[in-house]
C-alpha positions as CSV (number, residue, x, y, z in Angstrom):
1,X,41.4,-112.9,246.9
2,X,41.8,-115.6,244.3
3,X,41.2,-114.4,241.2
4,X,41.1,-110.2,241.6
5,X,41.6,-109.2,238.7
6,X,38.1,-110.9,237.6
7,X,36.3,-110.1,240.8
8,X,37.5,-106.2,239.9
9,X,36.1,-106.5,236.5
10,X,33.0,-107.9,237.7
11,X,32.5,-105.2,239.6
12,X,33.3,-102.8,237.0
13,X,30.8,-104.2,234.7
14,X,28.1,-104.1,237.3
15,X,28.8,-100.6,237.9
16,X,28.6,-99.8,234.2
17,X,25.2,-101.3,234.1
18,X,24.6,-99.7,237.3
19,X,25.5,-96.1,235.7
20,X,23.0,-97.0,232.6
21,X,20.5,-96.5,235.4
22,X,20.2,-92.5,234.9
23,X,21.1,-92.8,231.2
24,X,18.0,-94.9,230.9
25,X,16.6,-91.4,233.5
26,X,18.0,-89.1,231.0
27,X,16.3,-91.1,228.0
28,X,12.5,-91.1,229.5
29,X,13.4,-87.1,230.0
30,X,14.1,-87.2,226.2
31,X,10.9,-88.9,225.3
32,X,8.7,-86.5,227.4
33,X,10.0,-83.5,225.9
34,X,9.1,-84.4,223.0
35,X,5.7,-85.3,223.8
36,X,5.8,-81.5,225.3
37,X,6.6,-80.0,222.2
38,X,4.5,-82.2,219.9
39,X,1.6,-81.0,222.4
40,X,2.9,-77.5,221.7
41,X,3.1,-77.7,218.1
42,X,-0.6,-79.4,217.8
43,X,-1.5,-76.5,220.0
44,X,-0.3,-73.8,217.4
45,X,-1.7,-75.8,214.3
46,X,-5.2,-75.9,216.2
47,X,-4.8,-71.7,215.9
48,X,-3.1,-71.5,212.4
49,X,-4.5,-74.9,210.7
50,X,-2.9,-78.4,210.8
51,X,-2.0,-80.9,208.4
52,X,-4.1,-80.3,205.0
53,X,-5.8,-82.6,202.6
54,X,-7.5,-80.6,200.1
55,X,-9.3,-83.4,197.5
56,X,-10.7,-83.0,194.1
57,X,-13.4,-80.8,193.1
58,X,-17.2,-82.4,192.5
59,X,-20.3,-81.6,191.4
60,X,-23.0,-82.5,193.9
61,X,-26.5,-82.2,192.0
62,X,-29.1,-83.0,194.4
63,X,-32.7,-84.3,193.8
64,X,-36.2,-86.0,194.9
65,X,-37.5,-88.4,193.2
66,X,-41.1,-89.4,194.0
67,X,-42.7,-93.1,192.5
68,X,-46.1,-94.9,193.2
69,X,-46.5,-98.0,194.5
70,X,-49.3,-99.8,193.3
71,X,-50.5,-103.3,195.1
72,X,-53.3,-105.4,194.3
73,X,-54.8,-107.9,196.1
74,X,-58.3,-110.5,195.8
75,X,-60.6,-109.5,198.8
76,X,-63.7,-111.3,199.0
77,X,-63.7,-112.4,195.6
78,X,-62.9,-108.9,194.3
79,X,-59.7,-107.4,193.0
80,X,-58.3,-104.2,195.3
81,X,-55.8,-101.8,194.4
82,X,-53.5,-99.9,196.8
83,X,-51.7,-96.8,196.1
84,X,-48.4,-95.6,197.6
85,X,-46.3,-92.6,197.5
86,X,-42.6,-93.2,198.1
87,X,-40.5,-90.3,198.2
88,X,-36.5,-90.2,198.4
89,X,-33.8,-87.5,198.7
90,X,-30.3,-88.8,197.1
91,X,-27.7,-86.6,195.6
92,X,-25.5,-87.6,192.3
93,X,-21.7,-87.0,192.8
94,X,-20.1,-85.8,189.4
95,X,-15.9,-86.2,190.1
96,X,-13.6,-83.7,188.0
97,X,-12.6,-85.7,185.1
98,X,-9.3,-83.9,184.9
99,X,-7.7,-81.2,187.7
100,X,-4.9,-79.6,187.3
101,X,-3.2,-78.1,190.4
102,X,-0.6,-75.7,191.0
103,X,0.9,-75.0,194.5
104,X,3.2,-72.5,195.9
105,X,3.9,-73.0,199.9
106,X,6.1,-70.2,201.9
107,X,7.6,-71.9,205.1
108,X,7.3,-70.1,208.5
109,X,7.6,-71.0,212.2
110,X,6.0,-69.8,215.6
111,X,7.1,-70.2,218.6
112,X,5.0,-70.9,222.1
113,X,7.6,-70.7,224.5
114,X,11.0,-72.4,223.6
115,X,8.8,-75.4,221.5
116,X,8.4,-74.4,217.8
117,X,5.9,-75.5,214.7
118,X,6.1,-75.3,210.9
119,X,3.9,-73.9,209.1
120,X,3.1,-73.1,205.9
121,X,0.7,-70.6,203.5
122,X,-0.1,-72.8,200.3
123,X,-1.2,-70.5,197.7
124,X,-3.7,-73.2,195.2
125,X,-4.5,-73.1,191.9
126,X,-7.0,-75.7,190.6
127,X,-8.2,-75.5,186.8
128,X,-10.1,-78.9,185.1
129,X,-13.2,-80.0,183.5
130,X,-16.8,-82.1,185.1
131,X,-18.3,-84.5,182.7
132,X,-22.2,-83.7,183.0
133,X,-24.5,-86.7,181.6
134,X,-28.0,-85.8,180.2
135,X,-30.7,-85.5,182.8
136,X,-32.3,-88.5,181.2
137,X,-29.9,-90.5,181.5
138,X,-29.7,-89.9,185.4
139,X,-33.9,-91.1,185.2
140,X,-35.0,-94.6,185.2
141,X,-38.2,-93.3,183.0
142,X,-41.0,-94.5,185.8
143,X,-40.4,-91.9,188.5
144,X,-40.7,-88.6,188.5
145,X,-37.4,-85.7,189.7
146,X,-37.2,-82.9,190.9
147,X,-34.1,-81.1,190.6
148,X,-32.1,-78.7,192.9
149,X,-29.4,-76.1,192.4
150,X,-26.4,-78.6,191.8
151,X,-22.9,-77.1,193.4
152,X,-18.7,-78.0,193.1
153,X,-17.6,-79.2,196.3
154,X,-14.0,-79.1,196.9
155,X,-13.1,-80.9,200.2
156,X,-10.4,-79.7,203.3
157,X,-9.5,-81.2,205.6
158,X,-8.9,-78.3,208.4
159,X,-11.3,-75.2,207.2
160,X,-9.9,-73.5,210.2
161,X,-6.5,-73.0,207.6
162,X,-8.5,-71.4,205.0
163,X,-7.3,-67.6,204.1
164,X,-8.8,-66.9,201.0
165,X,-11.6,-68.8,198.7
166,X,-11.9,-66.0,196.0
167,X,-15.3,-67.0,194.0
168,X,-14.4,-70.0,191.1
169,X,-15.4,-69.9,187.5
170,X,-18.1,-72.5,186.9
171,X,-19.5,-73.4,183.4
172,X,-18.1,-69.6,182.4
173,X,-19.8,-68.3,185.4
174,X,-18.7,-66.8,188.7
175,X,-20.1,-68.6,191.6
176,X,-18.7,-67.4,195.5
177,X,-17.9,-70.3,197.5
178,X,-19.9,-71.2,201.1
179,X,-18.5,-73.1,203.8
180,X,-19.3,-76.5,204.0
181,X,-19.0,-79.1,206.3
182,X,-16.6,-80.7,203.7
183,X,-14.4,-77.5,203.3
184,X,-16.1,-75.1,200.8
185,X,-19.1,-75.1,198.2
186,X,-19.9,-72.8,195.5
187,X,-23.8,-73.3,194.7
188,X,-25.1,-72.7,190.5
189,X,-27.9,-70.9,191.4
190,X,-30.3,-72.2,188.3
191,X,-28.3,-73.9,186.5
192,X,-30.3,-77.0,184.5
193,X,-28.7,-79.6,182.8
194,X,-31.0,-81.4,180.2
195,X,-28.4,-82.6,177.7
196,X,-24.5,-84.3,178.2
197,X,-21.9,-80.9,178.4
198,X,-18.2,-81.1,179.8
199,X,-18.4,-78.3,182.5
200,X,-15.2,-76.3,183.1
201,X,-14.1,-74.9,186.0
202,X,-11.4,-72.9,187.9
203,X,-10.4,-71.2,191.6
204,X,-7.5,-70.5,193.6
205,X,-6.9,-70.9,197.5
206,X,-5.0,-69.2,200.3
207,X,-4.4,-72.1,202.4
208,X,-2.7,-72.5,205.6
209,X,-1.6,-75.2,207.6
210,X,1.3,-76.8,209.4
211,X,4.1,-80.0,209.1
212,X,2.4,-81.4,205.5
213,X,0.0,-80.6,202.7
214,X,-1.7,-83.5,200.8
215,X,-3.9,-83.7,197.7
216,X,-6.2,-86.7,196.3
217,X,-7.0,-86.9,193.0
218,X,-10.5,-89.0,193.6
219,X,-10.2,-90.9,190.6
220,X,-9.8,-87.9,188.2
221,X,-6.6,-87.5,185.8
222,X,-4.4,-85.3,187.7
223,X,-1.5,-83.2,187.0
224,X,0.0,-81.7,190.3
225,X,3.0,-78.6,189.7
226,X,4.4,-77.8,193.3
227,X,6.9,-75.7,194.9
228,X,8.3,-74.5,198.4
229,X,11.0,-72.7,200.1
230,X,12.4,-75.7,202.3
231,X,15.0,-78.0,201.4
232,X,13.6,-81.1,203.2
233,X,10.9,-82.7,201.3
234,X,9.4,-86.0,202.5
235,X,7.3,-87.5,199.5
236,X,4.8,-89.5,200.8
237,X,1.9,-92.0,200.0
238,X,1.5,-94.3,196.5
239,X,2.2,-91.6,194.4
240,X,5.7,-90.4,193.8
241,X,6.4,-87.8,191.8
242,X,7.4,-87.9,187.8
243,X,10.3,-84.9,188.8
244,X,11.9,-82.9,191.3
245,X,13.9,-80.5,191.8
246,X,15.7,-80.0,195.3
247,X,18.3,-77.9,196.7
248,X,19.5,-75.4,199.4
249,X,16.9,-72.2,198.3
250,X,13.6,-74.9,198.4
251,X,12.2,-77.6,195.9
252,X,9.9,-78.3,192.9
253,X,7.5,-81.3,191.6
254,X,5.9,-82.3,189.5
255,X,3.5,-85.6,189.9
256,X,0.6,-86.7,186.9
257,X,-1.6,-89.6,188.0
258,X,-3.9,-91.4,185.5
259,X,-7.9,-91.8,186.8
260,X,-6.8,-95.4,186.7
261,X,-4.1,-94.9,189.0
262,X,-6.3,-92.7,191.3
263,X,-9.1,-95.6,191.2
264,X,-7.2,-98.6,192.0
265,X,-5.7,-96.5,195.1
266,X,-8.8,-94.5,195.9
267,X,-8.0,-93.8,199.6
268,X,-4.3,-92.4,198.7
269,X,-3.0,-89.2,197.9
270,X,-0.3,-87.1,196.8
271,X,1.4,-86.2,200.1
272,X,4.6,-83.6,200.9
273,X,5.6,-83.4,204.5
274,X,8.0,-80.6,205.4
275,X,10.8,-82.6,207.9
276,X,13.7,-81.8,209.6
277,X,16.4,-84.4,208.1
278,X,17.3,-85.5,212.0
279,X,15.2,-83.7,214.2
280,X,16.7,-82.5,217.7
281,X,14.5,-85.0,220.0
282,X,15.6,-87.9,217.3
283,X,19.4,-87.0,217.7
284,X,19.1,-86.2,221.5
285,X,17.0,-90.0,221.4
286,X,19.7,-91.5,219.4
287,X,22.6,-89.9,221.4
288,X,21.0,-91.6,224.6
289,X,21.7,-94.8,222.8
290,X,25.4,-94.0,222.8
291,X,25.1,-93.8,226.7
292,X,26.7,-97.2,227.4
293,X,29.2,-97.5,224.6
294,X,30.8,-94.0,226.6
295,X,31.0,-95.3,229.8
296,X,31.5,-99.2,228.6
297,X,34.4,-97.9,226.4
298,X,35.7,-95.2,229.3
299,X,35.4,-98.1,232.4
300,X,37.1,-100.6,230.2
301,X,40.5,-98.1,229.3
302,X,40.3,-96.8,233.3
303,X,40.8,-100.7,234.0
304,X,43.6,-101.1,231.1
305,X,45.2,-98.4,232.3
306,X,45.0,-99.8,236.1
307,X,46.5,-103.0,234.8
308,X,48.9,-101.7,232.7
309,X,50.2,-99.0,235.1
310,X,50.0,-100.8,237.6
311,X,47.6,-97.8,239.6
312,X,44.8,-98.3,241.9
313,X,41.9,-96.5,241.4
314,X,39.2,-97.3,243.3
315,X,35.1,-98.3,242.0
316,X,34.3,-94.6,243.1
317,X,36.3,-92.8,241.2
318,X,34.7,-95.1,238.0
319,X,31.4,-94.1,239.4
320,X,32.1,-90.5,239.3
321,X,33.8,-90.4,235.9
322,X,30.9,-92.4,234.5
323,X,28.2,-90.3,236.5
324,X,30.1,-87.2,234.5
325,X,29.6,-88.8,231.2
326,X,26.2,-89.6,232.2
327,X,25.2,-86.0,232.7
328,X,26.6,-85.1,229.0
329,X,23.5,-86.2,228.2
330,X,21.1,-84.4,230.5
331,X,23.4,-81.3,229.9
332,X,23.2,-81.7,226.2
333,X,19.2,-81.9,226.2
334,X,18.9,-78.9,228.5
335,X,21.4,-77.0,226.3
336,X,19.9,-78.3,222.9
337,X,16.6,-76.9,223.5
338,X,17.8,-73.4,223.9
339,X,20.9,-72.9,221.9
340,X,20.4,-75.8,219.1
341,X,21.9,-79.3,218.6
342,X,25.1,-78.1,217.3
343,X,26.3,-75.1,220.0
344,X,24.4,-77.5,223.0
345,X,26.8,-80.6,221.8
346,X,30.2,-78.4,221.7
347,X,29.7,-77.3,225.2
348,X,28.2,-80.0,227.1
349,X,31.4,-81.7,225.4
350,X,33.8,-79.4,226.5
351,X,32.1,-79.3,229.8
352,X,32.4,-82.7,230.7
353,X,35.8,-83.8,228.8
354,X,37.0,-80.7,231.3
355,X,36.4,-82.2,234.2
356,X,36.8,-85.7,233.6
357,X,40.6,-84.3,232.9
358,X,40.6,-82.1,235.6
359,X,39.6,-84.8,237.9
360,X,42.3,-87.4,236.5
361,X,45.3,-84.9,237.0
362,X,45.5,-86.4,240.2
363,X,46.4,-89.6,239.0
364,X,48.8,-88.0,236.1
365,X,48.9,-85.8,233.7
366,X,50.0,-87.6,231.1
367,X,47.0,-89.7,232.1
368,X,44.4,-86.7,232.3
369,X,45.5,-85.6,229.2
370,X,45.5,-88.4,227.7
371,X,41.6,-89.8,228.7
372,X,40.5,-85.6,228.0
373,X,42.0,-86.2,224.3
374,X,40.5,-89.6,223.2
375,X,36.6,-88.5,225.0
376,X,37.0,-85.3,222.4
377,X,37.9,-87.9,219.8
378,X,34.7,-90.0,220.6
379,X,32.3,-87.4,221.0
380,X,33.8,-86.0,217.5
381,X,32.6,-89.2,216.1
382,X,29.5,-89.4,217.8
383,X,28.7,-86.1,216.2
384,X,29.3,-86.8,213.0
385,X,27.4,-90.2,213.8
386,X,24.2,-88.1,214.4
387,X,24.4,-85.7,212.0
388,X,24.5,-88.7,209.5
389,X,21.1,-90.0,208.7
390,X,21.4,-93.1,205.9
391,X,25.2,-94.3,207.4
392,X,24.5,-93.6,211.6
393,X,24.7,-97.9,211.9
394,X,27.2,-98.4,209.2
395,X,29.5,-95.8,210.7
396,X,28.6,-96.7,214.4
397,X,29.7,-100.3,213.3
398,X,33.1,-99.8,212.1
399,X,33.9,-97.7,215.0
400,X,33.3,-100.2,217.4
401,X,34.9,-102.9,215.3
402,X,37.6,-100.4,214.7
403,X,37.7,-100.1,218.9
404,X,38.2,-104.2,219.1
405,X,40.6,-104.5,216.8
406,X,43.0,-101.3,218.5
407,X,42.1,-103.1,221.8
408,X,43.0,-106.6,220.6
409,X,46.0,-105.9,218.6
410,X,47.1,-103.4,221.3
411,X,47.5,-105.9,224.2
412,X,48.2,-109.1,222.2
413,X,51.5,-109.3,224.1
414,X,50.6,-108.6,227.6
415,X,51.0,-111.0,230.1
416,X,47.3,-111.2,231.0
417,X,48.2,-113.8,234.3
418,X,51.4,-111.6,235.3
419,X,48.7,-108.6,235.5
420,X,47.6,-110.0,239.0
421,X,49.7,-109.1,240.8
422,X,48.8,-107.1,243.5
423,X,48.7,-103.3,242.4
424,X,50.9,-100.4,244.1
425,X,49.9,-97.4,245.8
């Protein structure tokens, strides 16, 4: 052959891309166990309660109103006069003018089978004041109303979640609260409004749910005081809050929104979502994505070494060594799910960096031990690759560039033509 040593590189590199094959396997096997568990967690939030929105309070007041419609006409020379009844039911929406809401969420999990879901018991107090105009100024004057029981609506999103709606203090009443369609309604059984008042009111929840809890203000001035016993918060949606407080025992926050704020951004809200930093199905994605940097990096020192050593090792002992590294990855998804990321990754390392050095004694031990030292070196780095969230490309980056320049700097004296020679046995 002409040119062997790039007809043997060739074929290394269509091997490697060959062996990316069941990496790619391995990654679809990723992507449908995680379908698996999300279907599992949805399944235990459908029995506990799922993500909650609880909005603010309002006071639904509804009515009839009842008008004549009076037409005349010239029949015949003589003027006619046609009465009609009209007759509509509409219902006035009073928002909280100000809310004031304090939260305290316990964390807990439960597990269907080896797939596990967060949940959370949000225990909700709410405390604020309704604006109540005069009755006449709700009239046009022509018609004529009649008024029904008005009641505080207070919307959620899953009623499924809800533990406990302890009656709420309306207007310095007591009032128990109904289920609703909405989430829950407390009815003031004849209660009339005739002239302007600012109508207090207070209750507290037992609310459960699962992954995040989420509060709208509805255009009302809202203060929001939260806390929780996990040390991931994910602070979502257009309002931020004003403080927090995070660390290893669970977080605080606290948010105030304007009703001008909450009326230019009517459809957001204030939104928490309890996350895992890097979640196991993320990093076992992620780790996938390492697959051909592995076996590039290991095919390309196998062939260094052949030239350098002058050895001969044959296309199927690279297929077998890259098959090995392949099935790190299967191994570490099959572990993770059982023992956890961290365990899963030290012994699907130690499996395969054992015999990928077992398997290369035969060519030398200096040689076996060699390769089995700089794979524990690499997956050490991929490790702390994955376990780093915000620096994953940075660091990924300068080890490759770091890689390059060893390689580079390394063999800038070899005698690249001299190389072809043919190799001994």
């Amino acid at each position: 052959m002409r040119h062997p040593l790039f007809a043997k590189a060739a074929l290394i590199a269509a091997l490697v891309l060959v062996l990316m094959i069941p990496v790619g396997m391995i990654r679809g096997l990723v992507a449908e166990r995680q379908a698996r568990s999300q279907e599992a967690i949805a399944g235990i939030a459908e029995g506990w309660g799922k993500r909650q929105s609880v909005a603010s309070p309002y006071l639904a007041i509804p009515y009839e109103r009842q008008w004549t419609v009076i037409r005349r006409e010239t029949i015949d020379g003589r003027l006619r006069e046609t009465r009609t009844e009209q007759r509509e039911a509409k219902v006035l929406r009073l928002p909280a003018s100000s809310v004031s809401w304090t939260v305290d969420t316990t964390l807990s999990e439960k597990a269907r089978g080896i797939y596990k879901a967060r949940l959370y018991s949000a225990h909700i107090a709410a405390s604020g004041t309704i604006d109540v105009p005069s009755r006449a100024s709700a009239e046009d004057g022509t018609s004529r109303y009649r008024w029904h029981n008005p009641k505080l609506v207070v919307g959620i999103s899953d009623p499924l979640g809800i533990r406990a709606a302890p009656a709420v203090t309306l207007g310095g009443k007591e009032h128990p609260f109904r289920p609703d369609p909405e989430g829950l309604h407390a009815v003031m059984e004849g209660a009339v409004f005739m002239a302007r008042e600012v109508l207090p009111f207070s209750f507290t929840l037992e609310l459960a749910g699962s992954e995040a809890l989420a509060l709208a203000p509805l255009g009302a001035d809202t203060a929001v005081t939260m806390r929780a016993d996990w040390p991931h918060p994910s602070f979502q949606g257009r309002f931020l809050p004003a403080s927090h407080d995070i660390g290893a025992s669970g977080f605080t926050a606290a948010w105030k929104i304007s009703r001008f704020a909450a009326h230019g951004a009517q459809n957001e809200a204030i939104a928490v979502s309890f996350i895992e930093p890097v979640g196991l199905y993320q990093m076992l994605e992620r780790a996938s994505k390492y697959g051909f940097l592995f076996i590039g990096l290991t095919a390309a020192a196998f062939m260094l070494l052949e030239l350098l050593r002058r050895l001969a090792i044959h296309p199927i002992q690279y297929a077998l060594v890259g098959l090995a590294l392949a099935i790190f990855f299967l191994l570490l998804t099959a572990l993770s799910e059982h023992l956890g990321f961290g365990a899963a990754y030290a012994l699907a390392t130690a499996a395969c960096v054992a015999l990928v050095t077992a398997y290369l004694l035969r060519i030398g031990k200096a040689v076996a031990f060699f390769f089995g030292a700089g794979l524990t070196a690499l997956y050490a780095v991929l490790y702390a690759l994955l376990q780093s969230e915000d620096y994953a490309l940075l660091g990924g980056s300068l080890l490759l560039f770091a890689l390059l320049a060893a390689l580079m700097l390394g063999t800038r004296r070899v005698d690249w033509y001299g190389l072809t020679a043919p190799a001994t046995r």
